[in-house]
C-alpha positions in Angstrom: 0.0 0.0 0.0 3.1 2.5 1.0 4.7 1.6 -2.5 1.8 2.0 -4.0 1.1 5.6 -2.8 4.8 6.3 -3.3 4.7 5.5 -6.6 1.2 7.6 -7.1 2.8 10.9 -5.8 6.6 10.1 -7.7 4.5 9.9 -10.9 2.2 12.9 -10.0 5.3 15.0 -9.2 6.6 13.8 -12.5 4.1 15.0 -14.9 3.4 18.2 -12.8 6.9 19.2 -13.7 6.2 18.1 -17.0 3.5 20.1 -17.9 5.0 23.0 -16.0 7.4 22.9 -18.6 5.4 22.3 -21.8 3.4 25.3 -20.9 6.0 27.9 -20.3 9.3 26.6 -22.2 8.1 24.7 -24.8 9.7 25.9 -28.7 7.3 27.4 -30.3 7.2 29.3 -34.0 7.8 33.0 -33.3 5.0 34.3 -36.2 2.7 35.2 -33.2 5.3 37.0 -31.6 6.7 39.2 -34.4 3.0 39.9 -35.5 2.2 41.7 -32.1 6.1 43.7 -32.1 4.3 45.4 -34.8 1.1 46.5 -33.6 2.3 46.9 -29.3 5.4 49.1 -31.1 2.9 51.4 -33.5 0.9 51.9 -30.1 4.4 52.9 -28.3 5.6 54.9 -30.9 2.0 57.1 -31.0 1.7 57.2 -27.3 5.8 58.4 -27.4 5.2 61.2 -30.7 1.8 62.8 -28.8 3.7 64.1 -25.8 5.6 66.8 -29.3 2.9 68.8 -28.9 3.4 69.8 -25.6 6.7 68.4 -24.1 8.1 71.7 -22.7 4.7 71.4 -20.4 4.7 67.9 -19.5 8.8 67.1 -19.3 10.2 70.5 -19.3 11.7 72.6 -16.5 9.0 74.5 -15.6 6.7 71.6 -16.0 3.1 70.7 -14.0 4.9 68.5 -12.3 8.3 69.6 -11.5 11.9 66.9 -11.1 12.0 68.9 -7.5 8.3 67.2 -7.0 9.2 63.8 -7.6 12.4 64.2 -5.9 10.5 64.9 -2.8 7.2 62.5 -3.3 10.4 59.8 -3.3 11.8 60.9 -0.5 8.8 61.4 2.2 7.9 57.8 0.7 11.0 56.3 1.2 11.1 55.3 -2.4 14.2 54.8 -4.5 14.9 58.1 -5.7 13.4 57.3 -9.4 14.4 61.0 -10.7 18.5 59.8 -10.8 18.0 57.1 -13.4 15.7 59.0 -15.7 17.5 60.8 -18.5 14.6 63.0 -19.1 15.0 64.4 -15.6 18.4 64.6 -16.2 18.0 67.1 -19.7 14.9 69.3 -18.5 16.4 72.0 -18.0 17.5 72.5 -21.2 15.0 72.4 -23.9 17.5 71.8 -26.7 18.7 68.7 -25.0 15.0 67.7 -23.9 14.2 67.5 -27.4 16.8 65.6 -28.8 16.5 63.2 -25.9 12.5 63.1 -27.1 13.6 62.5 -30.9 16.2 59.8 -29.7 13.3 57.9 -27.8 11.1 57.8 -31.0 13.5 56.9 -33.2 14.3 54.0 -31.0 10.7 52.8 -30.4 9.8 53.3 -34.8 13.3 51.0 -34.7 11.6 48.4 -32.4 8.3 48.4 -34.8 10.1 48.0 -37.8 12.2 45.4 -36.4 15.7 46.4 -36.6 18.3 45.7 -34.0 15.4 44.4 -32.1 16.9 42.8 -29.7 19.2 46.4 -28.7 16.1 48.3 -29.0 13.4 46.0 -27.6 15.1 46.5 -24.4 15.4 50.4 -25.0 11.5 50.9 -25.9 11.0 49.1 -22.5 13.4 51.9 -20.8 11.8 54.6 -22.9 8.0 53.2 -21.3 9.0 53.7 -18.2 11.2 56.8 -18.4 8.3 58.4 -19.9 5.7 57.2 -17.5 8.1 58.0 -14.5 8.5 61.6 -15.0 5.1 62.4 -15.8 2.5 60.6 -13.5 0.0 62.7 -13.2 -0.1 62.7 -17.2 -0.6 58.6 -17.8 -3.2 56.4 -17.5 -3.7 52.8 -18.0 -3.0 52.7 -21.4 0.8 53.8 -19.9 0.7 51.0 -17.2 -0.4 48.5 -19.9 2.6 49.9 -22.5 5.1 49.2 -19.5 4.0 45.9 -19.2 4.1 44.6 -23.1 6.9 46.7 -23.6 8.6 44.3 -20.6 7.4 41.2 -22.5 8.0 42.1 -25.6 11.6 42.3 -25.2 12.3 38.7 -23.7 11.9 36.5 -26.7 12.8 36.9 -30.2 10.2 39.8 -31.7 12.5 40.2 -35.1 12.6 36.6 -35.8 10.1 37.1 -38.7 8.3 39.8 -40.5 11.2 42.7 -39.8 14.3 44.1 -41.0 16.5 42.3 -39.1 14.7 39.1 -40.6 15.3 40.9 -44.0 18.5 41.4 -43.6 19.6 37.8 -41.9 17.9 36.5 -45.6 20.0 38.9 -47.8 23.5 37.6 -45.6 22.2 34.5 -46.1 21.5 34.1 -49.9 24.7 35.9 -50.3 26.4 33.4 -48.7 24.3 31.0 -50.6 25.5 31.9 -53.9 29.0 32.4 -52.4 28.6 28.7 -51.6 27.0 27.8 -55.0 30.0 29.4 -57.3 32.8 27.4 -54.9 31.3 24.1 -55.4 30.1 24.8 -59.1 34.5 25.4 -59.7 35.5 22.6 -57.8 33.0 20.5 -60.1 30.3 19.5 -57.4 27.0 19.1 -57.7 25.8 18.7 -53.8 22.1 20.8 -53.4 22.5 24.1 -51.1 19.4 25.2 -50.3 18.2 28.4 -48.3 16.0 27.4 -45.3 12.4 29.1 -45.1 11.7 27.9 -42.0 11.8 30.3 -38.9 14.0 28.4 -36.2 11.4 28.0 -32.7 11.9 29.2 -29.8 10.8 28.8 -26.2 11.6 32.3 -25.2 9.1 33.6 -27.6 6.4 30.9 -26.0 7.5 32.2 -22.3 6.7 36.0 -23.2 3.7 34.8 -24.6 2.4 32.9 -21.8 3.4 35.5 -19.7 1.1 38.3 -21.3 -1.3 35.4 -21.7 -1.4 35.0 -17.8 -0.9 38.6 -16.9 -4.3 39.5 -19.0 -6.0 36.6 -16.8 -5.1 38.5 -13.8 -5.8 41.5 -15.0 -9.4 41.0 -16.1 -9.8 38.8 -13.4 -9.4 41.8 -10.8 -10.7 43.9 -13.3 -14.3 42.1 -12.9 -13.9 41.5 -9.3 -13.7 45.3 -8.6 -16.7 45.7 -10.8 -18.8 43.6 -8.1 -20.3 46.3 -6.6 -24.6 47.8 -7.2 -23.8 50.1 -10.0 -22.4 46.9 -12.2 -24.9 44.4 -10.5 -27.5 46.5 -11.3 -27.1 47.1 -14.8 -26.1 50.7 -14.7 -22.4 51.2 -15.1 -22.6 51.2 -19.3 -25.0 53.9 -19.2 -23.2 56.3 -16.2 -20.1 55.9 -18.6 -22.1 57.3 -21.4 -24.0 59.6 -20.4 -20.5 61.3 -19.0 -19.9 64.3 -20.8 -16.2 63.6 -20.1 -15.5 61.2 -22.0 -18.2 61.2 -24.6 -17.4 60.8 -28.1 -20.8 60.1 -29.1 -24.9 61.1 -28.2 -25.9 58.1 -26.9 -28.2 59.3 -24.2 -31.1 58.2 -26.4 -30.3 54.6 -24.9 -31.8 55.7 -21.5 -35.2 54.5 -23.7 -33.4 50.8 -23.5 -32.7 50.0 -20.4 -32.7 46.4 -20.7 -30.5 46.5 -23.5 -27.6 48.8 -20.9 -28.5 46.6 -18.3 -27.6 43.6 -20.4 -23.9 45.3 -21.9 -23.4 46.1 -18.8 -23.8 42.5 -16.9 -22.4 40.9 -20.1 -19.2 43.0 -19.8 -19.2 42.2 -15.7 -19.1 37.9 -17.1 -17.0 38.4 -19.6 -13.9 39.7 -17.1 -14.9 37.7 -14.5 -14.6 34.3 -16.5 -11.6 35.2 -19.0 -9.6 33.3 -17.1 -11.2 30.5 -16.7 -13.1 30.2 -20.2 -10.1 31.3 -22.3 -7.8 28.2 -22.3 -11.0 26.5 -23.6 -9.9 25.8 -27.0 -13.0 25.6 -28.3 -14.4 28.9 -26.1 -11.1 30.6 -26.5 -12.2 32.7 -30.5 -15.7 33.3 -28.3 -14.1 34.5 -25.5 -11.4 36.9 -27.1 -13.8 38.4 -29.7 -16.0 39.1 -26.8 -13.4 40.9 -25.1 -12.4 42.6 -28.5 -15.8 44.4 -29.0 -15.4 45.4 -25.3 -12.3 47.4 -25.8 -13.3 48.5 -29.2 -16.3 50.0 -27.6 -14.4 51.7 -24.8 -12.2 53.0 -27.5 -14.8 54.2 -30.1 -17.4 55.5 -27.6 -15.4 56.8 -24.3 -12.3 58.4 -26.8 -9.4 56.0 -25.0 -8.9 54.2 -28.3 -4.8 54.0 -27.4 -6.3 51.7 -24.5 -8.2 50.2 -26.4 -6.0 49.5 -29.3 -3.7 48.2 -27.0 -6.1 45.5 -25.1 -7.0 44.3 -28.2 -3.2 43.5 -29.6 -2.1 41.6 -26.1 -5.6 39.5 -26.6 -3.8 38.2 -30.3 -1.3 36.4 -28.1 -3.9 34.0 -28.5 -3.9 33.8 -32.0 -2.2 30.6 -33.4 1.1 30.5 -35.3 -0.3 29.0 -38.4 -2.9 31.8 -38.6 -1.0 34.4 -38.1 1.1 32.7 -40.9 -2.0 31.6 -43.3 -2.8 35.6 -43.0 0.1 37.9 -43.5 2.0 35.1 -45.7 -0.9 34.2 -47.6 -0.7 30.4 -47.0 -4.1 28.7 -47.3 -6.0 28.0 -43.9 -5.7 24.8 -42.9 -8.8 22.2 -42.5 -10.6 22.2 -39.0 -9.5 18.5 -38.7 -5.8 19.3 -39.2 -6.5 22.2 -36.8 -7.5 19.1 -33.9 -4.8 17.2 -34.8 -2.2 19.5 -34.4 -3.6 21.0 -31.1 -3.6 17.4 -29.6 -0.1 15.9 -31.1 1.8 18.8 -30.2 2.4 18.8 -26.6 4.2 15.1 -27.9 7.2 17.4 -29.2 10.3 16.8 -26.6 13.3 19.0 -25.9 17.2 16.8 -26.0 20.0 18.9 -25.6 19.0 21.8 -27.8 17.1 19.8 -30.7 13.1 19.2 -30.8 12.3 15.4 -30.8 9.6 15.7 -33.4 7.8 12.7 -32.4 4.9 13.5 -35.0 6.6 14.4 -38.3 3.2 16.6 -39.8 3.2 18.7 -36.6 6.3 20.8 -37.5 5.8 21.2 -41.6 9.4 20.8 -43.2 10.1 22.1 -46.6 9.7 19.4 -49.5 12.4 18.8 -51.2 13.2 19.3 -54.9 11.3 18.1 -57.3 14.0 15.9 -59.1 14.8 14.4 -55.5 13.9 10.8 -54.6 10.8 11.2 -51.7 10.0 14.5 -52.5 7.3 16.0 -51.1 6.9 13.0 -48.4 6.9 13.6 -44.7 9.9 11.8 -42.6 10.6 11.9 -38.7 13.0 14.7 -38.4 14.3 17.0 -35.5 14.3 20.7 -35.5 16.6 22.8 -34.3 16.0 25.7 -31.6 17.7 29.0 -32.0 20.6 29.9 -30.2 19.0 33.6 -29.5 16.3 32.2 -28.3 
């Protein structure tokens, strides 16, 4: 009976650790990845440009709210005194240097959209976030908190692995070398195939970021819907107090006080839609439901309340969820594979195994490989193969 238990809990432990593993550090394609670099980094880089309009009153010397200010909050708080590590606290007293560190900081975050040097500058859009948001808190709102976040997560995997310059410019060294490789063995009379991969090495950093944002937005909604549990929500009014206020109105819509059942059910449907995102969302079969109910939420808050950089923003870190092969199928325009393929890879892929660097591809049509030529023996034809993880990974 003692062995018997023993061997229950050894084997329990066992596959705890292994899915604790799958989940978080498993290699996975980067498309998803690089898709949201692109979307998180135009957001950044808008949020970043806006404060040109203004930057002598926000960041300047003479600002609302002073470096003196800050110095002071830190110190009665007994906070690490934030004010010596940001450089624009360190330029605002002069305006010429304010504004070159302002130009610097865009450049740097349009470098990160593009993609280039994005592994230099991922980690300099997330300094930029924060430097930005420090400095001025009275200015920011959660659409700040949110870009300091992503920003954070968007700089621990590979985000130029695809659809970038740096992805560009890796191709053009490549076929260079390519052809450099071609002419050698085309003089010393050999005929051996040198092909170019197309395939976009995986890598588990780019699965941890994105479980990470996938978890944070869990939390996040969760406690999102749990302060929400209050009469106004419960009762059905919260929609219509947000917009019937003239603050943030960018539309009439005061002609829905003649539907109160319809506000009463936005309102309660927005209250179960927070509450149960984390639960509902690793439903695979809930999870499109579940996002594109979360989707209109945030579009809503953006087109009717006038915060669409929050709202834009919401609605890029929910594409974490969006598959690999769909991101792919879209921006690559490969065609959309069939609902049963869809099954079958969801339920063959947590097979895949990690030995010393090299994915044990333990189901050959899970990771598609490149066919061969058409003149070579087999081509076309799937064969058990391993795949290599990036180094940068």
């Amino acid at each position: 009976m003692i062995t018997l238990i023993k061997n229950y809990l050894e084997r329990g432990y066992h596959r705890t650790i292994e899915c604790w593993n799958r989940f978080w550090f498993s290699p996975r394609d980067p498309a998803t990845y690089c898709f949201l670099r692109i979307f998180i980094g135009s957001v950044l880089l808008y949020s970043t440009f806006m404060w040109s309009f203004d930057l002598q009153s926000f960041y300047g010397a003479d600002s609302w709210v002073t470096v003196e200010s800050l110095e002071l909050r830190d110190q009665l708080r007994g906070n690490i005194p934030t004010m010596s590590w940001n450089y624009l606290a360190w330029v605002s007293e002069s305006p010429t240097l304010l504004w070159i560190a302002h130009l610097t900081s865009i450049a740097v975050v349009f470098c990160f959209t593009i993609g280039l040097f994005s592994r230099v500058t991922s980690v300099l859009t997330w300094i930029v976030v924060l430097t930005y948001l420090q400095r001025n808190p009275m200015g920011t709102y959660g659409v700040d908190q949110m870009a300091g976040i992503l920003a954070f997560y968007m700089m621990l995997g590979p985000s130029g692995a695809c659809y970038s310059v740096d992805a560009w410019l890796k191709q053009r060294r490549e076929a260079k070398a390519l052809d450099l490789k071609k002419n050698i063995r085309k003089r010393r009379g050999q005929e051996l195939p040198v092909e170019l991969s197309q395939l976009t090495p995986l890598s588990w950093s780019a699965n941890l970021a994105i479980r990470f944002m996938q978890v944070h937005l869990c939390i996040v909604y969760l406690f999102a819907g749990l302060g929400k549990t209050g009469p106004l929500w419960l009762g059905g009014e919260a929609v219509w107090h947000a917009l019937a206020n003239l603050e943030f109105q960018t539309l009439d819509l005061t002609w829905l006080a003649h539907w109160p059942y319809l506000l009463n059910f936005i309102t309660l449907a927005a209250l179960f839609g927070e509450l149960s995102y984390c639960a509902l969302v690793w439903n695979r079969w809930l999870r499109p439901l579940v996002v594109l109910n979360i989707i209109g939420m945030h579009l809503g808050i953006g087109l009717l309340m006038g915060m669409m950089p929050f709202g834009l923003l919401m609605i890029f870190a929910n594409l974490s969820w969006t598959p690999s092969w769909l991101v792919r199928s879209l921006l690559e325009r490969k065609p959309l594979p069939s609902w049963e393929e869809i099954e079958r890879k969801q339920q063959l892929l947590p097979e895949l195994r990690l030995v010393d660097g090299i994915i044990v591809d333990t189901h050959p049509e899970v990771i598609a490989t490149p066919p061969g030529p058409p003149h070579a023996k087999g081509a076309g034809k799937r064969a058990p193969s391993t795949t290599h993880v990036s180094k940068n990974a």
